[in-house]
C-alpha positions in Angstrom: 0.7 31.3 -92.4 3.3 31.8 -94.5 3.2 33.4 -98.3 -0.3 33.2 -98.8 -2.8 35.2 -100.9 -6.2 34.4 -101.3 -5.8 32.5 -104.5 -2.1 30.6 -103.2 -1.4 28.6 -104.7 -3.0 28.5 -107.9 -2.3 29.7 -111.5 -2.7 33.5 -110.7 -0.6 34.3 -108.3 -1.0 38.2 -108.2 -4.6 38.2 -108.1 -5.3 40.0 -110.9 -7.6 38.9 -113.9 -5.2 38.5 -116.5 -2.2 36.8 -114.5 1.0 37.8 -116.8 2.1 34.1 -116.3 0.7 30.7 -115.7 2.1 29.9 -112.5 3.7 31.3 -109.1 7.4 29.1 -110.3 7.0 31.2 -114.0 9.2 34.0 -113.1 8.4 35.7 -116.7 7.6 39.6 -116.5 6.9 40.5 -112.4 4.7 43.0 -112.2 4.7 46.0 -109.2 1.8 44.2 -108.0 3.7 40.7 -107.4 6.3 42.9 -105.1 3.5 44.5 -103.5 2.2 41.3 -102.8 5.2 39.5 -102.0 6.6 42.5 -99.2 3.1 42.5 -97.4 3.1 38.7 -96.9 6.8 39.5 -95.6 5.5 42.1 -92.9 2.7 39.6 -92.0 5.1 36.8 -91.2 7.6 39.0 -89.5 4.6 40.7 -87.5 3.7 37.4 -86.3 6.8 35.9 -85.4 7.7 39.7 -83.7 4.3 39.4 -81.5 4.4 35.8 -80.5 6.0 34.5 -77.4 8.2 32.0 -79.2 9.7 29.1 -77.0 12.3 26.4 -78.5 12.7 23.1 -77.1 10.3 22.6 -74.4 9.2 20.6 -72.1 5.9 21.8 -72.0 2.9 21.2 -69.3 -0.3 22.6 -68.8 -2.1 23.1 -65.5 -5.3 24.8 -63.9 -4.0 27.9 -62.9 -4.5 28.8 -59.0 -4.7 32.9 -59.4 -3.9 35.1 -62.4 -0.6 34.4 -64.1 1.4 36.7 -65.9 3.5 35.3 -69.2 7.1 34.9 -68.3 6.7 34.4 -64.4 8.1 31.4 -62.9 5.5 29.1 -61.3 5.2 26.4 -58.5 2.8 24.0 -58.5 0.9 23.2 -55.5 -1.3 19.7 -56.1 -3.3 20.3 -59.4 -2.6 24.2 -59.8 0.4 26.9 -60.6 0.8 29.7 -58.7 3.7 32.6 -59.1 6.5 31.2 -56.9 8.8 33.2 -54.8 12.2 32.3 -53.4 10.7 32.0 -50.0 9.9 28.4 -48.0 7.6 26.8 -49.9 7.1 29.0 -52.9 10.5 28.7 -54.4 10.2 25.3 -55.8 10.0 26.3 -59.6 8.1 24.2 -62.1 8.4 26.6 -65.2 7.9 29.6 -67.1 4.1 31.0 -68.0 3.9 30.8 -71.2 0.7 33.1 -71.2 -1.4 35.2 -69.7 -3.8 33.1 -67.9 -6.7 33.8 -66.0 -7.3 32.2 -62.4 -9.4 28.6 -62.9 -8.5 28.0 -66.8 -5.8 26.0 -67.9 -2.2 27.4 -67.7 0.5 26.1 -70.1 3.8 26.1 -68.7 7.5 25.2 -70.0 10.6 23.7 -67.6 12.9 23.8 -70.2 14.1 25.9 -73.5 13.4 29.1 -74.0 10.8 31.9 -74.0 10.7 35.8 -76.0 8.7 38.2 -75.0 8.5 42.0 -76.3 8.2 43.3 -72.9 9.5 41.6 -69.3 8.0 44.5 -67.2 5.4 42.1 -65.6 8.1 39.5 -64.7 11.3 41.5 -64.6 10.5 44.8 -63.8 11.8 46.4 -66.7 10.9 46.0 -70.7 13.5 44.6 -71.9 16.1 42.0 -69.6 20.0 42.7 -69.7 21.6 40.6 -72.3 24.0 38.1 -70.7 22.9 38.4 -66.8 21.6 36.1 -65.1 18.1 36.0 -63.3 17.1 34.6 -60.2 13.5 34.1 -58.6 12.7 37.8 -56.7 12.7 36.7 -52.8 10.4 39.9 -52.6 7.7 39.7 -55.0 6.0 36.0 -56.0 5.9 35.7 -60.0 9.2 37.6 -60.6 12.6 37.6 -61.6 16.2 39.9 -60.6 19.5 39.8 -61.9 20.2 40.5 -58.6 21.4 37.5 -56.9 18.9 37.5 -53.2 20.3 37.7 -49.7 18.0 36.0 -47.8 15.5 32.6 -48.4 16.7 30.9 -51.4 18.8 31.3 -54.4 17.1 29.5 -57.7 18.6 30.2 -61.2 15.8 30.9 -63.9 18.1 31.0 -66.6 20.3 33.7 -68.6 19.1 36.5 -71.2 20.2 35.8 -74.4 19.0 38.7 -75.5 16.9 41.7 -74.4 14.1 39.5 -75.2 14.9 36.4 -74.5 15.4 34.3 -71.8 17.0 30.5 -72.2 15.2 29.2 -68.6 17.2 26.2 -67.0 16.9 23.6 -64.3 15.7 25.9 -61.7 18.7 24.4 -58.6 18.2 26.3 -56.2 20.4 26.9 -52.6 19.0 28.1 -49.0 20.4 31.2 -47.6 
């Protein structure tokens, strides 16, 4: 994406019929429409990076999803498909974060490690945005989400820390039985 107009690169940068210089590096005379230009290809790129679920360093893996998978939920994977885990027997064995929606039956890409932003955690974490600095743990009570409330009962698996209120640096998923 990035700084493109219809006509980038080429020797009329603004787009107009009479280009007041001969290329995009002649910095001679900007006109109002080179800003104009210039700020809406800065609200694109910022638009996109804002919207997209943005994960660094990953170890990423893609799966046939078993049921409907929210982005953000911690998964388990059972054979050849993911399925929301839970920090209950069985189900608390976490393979990664959704990195997408994903519909039952089509292919599911997951991450184990690095970490994911999204603009809204209701789905996973009950709220919009997570609390910056607190740690999350798999939900003992619902499969697919995460608390910052450390459980009481079943298991204990660390998802990882927010960073921010939309961002969640996912680690290695240890988990301990209650």
């Amino acid at each position: 994406m990035g700084l493109q107009t219809p006509i980038f690169p080429s020797e009329v940068w603004d787009g107009v019929e009479n280009a007041n210089r001969k290329s995009r590096f002649d910095n001679i005379n900007p006109d109002a429409k080179d800003y104009d230009t210039l700020a809406a290809e800065i609200v694109a790129v910022e638009d996109f990076i804002t919207n997209a679920n943005l994960v660094i360093n990953p170890r990423l893996y893609t799966t046939e999803a078993g049921e409907n998978i929210v982005a953000g939920a911690p998964l388990y994977l059972v054979a050849t498909q993911v399925f929301h885990a839970q920090a209950i027997a069985v189900k608390y064995q976490v393979a990664g974060l959704a990195l997408e929606y994903t519909l039952a039956g089509e292919q599911c890409d997951y991450f184990a490690e690095g970490s994911i932003e999204l603009s809204d955690w209701t789905d996973v974490a009950g709220t919009v945005t997570l609390v910056t600095g607190s740690v999350y743990y798999l939900d003992n009570l619902f499969p697919g989400k995460i608390t910052n409330i450390v459980p009481t009962t079943g298991y204990v698996v660390r998802i990882g820390r927010a960073m921010s209120e939309s961002k969640l640096d996912a680690e290695t998923f240890s988990s301990v039985k209650l």
